[in-house]
C-alpha positions in Angstrom: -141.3 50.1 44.9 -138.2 50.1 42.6 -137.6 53.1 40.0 -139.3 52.6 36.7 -135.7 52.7 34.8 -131.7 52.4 35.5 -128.8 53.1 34.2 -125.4 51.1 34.5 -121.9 52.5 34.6 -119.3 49.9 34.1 -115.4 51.8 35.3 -116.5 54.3 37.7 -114.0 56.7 39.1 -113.9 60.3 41.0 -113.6 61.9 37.3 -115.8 61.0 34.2 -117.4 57.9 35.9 -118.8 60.1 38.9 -119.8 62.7 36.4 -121.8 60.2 34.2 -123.5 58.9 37.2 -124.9 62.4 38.8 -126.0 63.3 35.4 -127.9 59.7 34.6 -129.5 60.0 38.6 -131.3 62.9 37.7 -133.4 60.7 35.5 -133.1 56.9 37.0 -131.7 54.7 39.1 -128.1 54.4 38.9 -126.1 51.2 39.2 -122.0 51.3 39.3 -120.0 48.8 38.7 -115.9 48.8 39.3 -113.2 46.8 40.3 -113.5 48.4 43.9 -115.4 49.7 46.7 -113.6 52.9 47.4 -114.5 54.1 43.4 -117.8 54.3 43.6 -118.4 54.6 47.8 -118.7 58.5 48.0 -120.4 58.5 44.8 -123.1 56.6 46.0 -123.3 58.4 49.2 -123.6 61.5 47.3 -126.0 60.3 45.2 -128.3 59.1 48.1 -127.7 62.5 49.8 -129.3 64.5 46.8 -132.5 62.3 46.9 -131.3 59.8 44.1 -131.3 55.9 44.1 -127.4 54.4 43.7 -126.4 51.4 43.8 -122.5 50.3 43.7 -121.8 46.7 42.6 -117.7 45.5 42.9 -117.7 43.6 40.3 -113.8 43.0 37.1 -115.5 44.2 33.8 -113.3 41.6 31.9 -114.5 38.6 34.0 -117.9 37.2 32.5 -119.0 35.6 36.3 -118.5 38.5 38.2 -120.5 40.2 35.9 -122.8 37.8 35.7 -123.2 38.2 39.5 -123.7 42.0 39.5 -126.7 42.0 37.4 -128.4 38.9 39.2 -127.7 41.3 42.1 -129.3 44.5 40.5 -132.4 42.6 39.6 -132.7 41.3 43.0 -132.2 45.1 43.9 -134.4 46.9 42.1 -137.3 44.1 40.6 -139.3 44.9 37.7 -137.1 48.0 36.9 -135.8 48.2 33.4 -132.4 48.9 31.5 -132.6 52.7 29.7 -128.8 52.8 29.4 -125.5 51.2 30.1 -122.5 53.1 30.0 -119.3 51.4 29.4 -116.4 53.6 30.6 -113.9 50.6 31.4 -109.9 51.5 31.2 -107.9 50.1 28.7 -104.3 49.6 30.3 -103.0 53.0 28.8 -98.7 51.8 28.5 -96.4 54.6 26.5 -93.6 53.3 25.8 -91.6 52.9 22.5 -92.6 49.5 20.5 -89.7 47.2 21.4 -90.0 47.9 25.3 -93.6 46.9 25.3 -94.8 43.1 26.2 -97.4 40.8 25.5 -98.7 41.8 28.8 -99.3 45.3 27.5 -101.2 44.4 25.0 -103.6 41.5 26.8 -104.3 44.7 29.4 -105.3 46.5 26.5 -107.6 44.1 24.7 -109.3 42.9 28.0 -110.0 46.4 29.1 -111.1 47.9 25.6 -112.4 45.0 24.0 -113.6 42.0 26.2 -114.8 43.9 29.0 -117.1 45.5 26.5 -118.4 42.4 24.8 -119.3 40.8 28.1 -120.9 44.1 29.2 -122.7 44.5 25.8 -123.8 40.6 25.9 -125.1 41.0 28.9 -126.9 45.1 28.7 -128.1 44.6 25.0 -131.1 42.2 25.7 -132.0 44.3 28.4 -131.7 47.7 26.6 -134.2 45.5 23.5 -136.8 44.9 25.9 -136.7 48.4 27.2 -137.1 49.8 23.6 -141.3 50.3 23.5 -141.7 51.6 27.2 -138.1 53.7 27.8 -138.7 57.3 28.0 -135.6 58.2 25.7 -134.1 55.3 23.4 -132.2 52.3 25.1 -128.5 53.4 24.7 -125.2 51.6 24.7 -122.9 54.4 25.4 -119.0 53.5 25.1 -115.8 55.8 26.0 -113.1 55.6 23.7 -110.1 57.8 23.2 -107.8 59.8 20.6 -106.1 56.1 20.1 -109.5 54.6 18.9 -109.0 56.4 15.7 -105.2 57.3 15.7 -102.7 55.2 16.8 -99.6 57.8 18.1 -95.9 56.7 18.2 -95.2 55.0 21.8 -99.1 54.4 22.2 -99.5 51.2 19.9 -101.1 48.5 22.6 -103.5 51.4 23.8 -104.6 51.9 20.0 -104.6 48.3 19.1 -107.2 47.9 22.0 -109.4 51.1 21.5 -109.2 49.8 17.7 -111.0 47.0 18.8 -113.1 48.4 21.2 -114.6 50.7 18.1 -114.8 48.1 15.5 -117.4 46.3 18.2 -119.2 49.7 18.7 -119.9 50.0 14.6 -120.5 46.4 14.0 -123.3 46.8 17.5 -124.5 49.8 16.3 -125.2 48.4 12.5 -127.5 45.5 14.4 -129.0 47.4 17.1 -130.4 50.8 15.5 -133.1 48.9 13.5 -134.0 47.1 16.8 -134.4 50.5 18.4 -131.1 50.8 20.7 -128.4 53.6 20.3 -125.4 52.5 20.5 -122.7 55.3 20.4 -118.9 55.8 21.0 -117.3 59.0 22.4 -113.9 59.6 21.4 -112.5 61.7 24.1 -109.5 63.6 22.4 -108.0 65.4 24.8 -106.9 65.5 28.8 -109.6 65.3 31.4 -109.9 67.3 34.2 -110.3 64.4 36.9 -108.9 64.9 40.4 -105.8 62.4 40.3 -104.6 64.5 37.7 -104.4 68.1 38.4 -100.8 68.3 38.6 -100.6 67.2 34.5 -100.7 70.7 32.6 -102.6 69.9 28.9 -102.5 72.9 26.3 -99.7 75.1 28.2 -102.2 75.3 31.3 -104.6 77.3 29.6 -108.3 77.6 31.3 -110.7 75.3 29.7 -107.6 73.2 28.1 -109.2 70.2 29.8 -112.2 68.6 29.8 -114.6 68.7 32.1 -116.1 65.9 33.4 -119.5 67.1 33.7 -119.3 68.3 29.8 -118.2 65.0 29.0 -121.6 63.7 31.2 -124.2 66.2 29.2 -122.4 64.8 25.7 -123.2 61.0 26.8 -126.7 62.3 28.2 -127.0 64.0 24.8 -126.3 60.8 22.9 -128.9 59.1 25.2 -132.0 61.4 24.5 -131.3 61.8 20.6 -134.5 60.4 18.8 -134.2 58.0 16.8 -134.9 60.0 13.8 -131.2 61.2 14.4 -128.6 59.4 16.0 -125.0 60.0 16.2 -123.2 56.7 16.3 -119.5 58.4 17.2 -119.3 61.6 18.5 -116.1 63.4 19.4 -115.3 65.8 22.1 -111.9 68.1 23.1 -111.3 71.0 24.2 -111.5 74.7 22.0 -107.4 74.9 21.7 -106.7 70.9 21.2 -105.0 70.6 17.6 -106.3 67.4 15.8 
């Protein structure tokens, strides 16, 4: 028999993606969805090993029949189970450069990643989150991860901000039409460095410990946002670490 509920992770890596989907697997089903095999492989596995239910989908956020395809597949794969949450942690094509070195390129990167991978992924989870709204055991949730540049654009980050712009304006406009209907839709700005494992050589806040964010911190925020009642929700909730300056 498939698991009651699931959760979907769109952009799942070894550092906040792996996080959000150990965290979310220790309520439901977990279903991740990225570009390749190898990012979400030893998440599943570990998963699987801990007595969870994982599922990893390959599947381009910002291409609407592949992700069309990955959710005939997960309702083929787990049958009568329904949608309590759907992450979307897709990357956005981060490119520092100054202005007048950046292309065109830069900035479709940015808007595919930010912006268009999120409307498909919200076309396609927000019907599914509605029906989920009188039986779920924590509100349906639309949880999205945006960034320092989704509410400041920095010198030499303009095409990263210009995307993460976007990608919030959708988030407010969602979560204006959604609340009343019963689904949470939230964005987390993450202001600061994370602590993933491809980047433990880049030294945030002189080094100090705690000076980046941990993963699993970032997890229990999104998880946080998820079980809110509805009484309450948070529709952008930031997080950095103690000593960032903002």
């Amino acid at each position: 028999m498939a698991p009651p509920f699931y959760a979907v992770i769109s952009g799942v890596g070894s550092g906040t993606g792996a996080a959000l989907a150990r965290r979310f697997a220790q309520s439901y089903a977990v279903v991740l969805l990225s570009r390749k095999p190898s990012s979400y492989e030893s998440i599943v596995a570990d998963i699987k090993a801990s007595g969870g239910t994982a599922i990893g989908i390959t599947a381009d956020a910002t291409d609407p029949a592949a992700t069309d395809a990955a959710f005939a597949q997960i309702a083929k794969e787990l049958p009568g189970s329904k949608l309590a949450a759907a992450v979307y942690n897709g990357g956005s094509g981060m490119a520092r450069k100054p202005f007048l070195e950046l292309t065109l390129e830069n900035l479709d990167v940015s808007l595919q990643g930010a912006a268009k991978g999120l409307f498909i992924f919200a076309q396609k989870t927000l019907p599914l989150l509605v029906d989920a709204v009188d039986s779920s055991p924590n509100p349906p949730s639309l949880l999205v991860t945006g960034a320092t540049a989704s509410v400041r654009g920095s010198a030499f980050f303009s095409t990263f901000a210009a995307g993460k712009f976007a990608q919030r304006a959708l988030t407010q406009s969602l979560a204006r039409e959604y609340g009343p209907k019963g689904v949470h839709v939230a964005l987390a700005v993450i202001d600061g460095g994370i602590d993933t494992p491809w980047g433990k050589g880049t030294v945030f806040n002189n080094g100090v410990e705690d000076g980046k964010i941990s993963p699993d911190a970032i997890a229990e925020s999104y998880w946080h946002l998820h079980s809110q009642h509805r009484s309450a929700f948070t529709q952008e909730l930031d997080i950095r670490p103690y000593v960032e300056k903002f």
